[in-house]
N, CA, C and O of each residue as an XYZ file, in Angstrom:
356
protein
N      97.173    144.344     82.082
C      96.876    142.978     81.689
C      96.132    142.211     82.779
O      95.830    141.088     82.375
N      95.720    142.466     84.088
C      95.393    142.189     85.155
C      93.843    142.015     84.922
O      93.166    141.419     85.759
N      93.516    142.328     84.243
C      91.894    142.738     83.832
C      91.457    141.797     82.512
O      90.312    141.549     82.132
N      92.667    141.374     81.962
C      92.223    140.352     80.868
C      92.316    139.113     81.243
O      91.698    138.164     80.759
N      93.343    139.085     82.398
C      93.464    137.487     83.419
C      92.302    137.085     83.744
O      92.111    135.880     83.904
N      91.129    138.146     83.936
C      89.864    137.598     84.820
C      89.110    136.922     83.523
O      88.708    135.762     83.435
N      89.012    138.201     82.323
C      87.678    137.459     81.373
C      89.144    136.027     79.734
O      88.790    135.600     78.634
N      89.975    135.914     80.156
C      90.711    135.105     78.964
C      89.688    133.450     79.333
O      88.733    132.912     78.773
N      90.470    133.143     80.466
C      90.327    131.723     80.670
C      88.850    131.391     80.973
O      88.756    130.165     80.914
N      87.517    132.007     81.307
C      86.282    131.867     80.916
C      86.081    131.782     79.462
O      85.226    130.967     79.116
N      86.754    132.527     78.415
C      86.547    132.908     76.676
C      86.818    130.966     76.038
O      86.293    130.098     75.340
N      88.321    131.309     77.142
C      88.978    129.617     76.331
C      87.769    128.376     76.944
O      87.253    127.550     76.192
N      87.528    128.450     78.164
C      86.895    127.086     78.349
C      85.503    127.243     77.711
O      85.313    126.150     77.177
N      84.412    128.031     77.476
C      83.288    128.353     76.968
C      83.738    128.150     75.460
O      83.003    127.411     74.804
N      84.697    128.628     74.896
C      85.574    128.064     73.416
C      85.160    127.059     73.231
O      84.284    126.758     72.420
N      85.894    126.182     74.173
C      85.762    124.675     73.845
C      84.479    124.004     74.137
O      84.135    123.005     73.506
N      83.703    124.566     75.152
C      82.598    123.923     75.502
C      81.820    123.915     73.822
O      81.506    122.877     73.240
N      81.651    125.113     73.347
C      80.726    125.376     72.206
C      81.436    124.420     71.253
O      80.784    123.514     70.735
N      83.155    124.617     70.910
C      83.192    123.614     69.912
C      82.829    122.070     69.926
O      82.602    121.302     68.991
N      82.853    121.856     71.410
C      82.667    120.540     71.641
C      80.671    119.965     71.410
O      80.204    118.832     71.291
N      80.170    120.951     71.426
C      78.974    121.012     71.498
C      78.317    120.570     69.680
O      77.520    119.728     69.266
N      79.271    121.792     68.926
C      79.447    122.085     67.900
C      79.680    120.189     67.081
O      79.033    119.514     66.280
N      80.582    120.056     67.640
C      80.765    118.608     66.683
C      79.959    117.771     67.076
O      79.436    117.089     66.196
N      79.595    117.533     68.400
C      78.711    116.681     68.809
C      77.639    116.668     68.146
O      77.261    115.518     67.921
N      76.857    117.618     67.656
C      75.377    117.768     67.236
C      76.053    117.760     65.335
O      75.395    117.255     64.426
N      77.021    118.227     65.186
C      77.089    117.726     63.472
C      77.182    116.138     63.142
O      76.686    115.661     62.121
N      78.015    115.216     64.317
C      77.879    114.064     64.152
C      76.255    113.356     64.351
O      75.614    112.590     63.631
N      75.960    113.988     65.637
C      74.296    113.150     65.497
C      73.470    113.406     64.539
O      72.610    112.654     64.081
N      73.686    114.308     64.278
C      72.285    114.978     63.012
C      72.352    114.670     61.840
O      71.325    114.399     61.218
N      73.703    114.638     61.201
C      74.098    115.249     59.969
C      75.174    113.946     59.721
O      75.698    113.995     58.608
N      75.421    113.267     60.216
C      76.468    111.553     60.353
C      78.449    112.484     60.100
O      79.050    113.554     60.004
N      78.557    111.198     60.118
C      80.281    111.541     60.303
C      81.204    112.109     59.084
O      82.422    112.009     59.234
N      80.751    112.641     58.005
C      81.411    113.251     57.091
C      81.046    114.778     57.646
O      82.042    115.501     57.642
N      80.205    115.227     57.977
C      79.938    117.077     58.302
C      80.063    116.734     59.644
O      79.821    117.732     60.323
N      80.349    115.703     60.371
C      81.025    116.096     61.250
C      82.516    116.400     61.152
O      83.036    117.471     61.464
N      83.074    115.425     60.725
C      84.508    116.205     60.617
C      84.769    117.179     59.493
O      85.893    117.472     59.085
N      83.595    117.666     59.018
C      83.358    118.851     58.422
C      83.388    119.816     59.258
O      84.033    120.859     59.150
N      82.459    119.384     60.400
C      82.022    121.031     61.146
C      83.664    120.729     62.248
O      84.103    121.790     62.693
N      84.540    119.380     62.680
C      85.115    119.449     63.274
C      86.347    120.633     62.524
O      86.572    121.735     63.023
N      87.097    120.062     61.140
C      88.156    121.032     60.553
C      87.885    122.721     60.977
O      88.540    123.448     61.723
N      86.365    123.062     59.994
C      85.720    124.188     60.138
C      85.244    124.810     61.115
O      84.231    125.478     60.906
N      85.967    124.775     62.797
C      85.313    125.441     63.659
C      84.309    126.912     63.840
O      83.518    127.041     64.775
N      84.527    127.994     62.722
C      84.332    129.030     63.166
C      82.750    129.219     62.209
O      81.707    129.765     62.569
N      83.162    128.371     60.585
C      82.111    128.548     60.183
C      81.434    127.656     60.323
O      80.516    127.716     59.505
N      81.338    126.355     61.276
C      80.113    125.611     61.762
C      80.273    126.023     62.567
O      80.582    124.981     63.145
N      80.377    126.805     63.363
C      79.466    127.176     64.667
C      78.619    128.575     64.455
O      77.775    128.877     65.299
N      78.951    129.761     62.860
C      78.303    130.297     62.822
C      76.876    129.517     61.952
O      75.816    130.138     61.885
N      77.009    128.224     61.373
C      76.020    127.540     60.673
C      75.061    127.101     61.578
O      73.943    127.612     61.639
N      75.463    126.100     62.348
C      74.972    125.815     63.730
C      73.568    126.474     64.485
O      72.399    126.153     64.697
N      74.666    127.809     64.783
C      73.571    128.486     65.736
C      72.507    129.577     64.783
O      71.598    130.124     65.409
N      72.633    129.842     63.422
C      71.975    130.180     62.804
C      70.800    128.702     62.556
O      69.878    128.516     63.350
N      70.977    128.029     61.684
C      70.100    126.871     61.580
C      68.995    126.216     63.019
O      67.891    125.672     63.010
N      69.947    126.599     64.138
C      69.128    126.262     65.477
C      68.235    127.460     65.721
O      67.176    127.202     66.294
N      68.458    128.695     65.402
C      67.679    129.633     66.085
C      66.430    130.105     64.782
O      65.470    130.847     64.990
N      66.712    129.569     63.708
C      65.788    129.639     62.235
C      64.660    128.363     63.025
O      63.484    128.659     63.238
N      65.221    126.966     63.396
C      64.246    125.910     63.810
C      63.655    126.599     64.729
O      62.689    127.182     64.236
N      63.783    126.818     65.879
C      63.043    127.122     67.172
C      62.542    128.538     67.376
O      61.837    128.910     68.314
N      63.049    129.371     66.256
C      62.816    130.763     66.598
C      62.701    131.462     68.051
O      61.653    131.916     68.512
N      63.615    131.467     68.516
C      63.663    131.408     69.973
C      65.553    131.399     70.360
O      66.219    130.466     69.912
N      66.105    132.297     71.039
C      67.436    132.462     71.231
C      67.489    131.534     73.083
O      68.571    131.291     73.617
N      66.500    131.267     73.567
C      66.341    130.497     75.066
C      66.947    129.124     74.669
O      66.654    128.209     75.439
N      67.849    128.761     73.458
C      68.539    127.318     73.660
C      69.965    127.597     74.344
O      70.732    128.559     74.365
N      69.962    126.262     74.914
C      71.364    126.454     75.364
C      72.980    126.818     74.991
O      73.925    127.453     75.460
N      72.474    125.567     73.258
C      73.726    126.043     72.212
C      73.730    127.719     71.766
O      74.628    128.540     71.956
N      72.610    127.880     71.215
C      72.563    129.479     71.129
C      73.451    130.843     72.182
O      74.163    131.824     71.971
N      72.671    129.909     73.703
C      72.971    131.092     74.744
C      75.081    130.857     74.672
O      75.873    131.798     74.725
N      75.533    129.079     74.521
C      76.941    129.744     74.729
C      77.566    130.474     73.527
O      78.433    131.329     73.708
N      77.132    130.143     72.311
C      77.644    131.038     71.181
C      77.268    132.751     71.600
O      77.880    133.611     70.967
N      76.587    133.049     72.323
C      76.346    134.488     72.231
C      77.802    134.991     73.500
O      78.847    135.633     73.397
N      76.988    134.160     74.766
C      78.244    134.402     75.701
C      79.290    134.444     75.051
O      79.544    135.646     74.981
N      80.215    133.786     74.425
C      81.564    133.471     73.321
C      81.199    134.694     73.018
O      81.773    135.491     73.760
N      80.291    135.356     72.032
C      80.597    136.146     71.372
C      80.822    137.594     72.606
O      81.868    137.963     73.139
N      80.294    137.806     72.663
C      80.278    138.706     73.767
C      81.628    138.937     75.129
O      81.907    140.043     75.592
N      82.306    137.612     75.566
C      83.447    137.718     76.007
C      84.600    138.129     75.231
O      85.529    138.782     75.705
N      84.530    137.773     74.148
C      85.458    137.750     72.703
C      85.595    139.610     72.533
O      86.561    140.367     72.432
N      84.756    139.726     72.552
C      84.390    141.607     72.777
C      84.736    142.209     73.699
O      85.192    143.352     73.704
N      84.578    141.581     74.492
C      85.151    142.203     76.246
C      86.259    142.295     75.844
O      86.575    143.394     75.388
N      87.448    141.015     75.850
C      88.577    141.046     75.645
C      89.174    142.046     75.018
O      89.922    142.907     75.478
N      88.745    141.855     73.789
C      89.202    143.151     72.318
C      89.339    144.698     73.400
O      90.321    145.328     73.792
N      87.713    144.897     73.626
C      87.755    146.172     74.591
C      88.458    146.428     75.814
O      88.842    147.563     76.094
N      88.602    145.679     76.378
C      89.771    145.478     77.364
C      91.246    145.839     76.832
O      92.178    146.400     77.409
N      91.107    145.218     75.273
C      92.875    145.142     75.522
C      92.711    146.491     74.593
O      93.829    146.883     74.262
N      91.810    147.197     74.148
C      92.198    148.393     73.683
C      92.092    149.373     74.714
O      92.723    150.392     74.434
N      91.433    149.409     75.948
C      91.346    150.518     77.116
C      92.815    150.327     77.571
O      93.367    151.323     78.037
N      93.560    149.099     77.489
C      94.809    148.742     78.275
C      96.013    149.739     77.174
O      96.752    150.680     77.465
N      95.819    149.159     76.119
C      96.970    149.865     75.053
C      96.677    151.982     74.930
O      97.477    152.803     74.482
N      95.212    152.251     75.539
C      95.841    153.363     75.657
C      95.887    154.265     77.047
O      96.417    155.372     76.946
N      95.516    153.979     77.968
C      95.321    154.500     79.269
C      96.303    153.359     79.812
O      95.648    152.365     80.125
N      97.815    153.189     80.038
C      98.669    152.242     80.435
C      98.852    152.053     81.848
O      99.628    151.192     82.261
């Protein structure tokens, strides 16, 4: 478990950074009903989000984009981590 201590608490604060990111831009854009739309719905406004941003700009060099990928990608680590842990003990 020593090895998931390092990548957890980067997963959680990058979490929140994106959700926080996430509501912020549904309230400016889109006004305060899809925001507390995209606020309830965390997982599927942030996959709406960064699809709709990377369709506008065609281009993955945004910032919202780059932390949804990081997220995704730590989220994976973890998983793989905790399956190398459950069988090599």
């Amino acid at each position: 478990m020593n090895r998931l201590k390092l990548i957890y608490p980067g997963t959680i604060i990058v979490g929140i950074v994106a959700y926080v990111f996430t509501v912020g831009i549904a309230f400016v854009t889109k006004g305060f009903v899809i925001g507390v739309l995209s606020a309830s719905l965390p997982i599927i406004s942030n996959m709406y989000w960064v699809y709709s941003f990377w369709n506008e700009t065609g281009t993955v060099y945004t910032f919202y984009i780059n932390i949804h990928l990081a997220l995704a990608v730590m989220i994976l680590l973890c998983l793989l981590v905790q399956q190398i842990i459950k069988r090599f003990p």
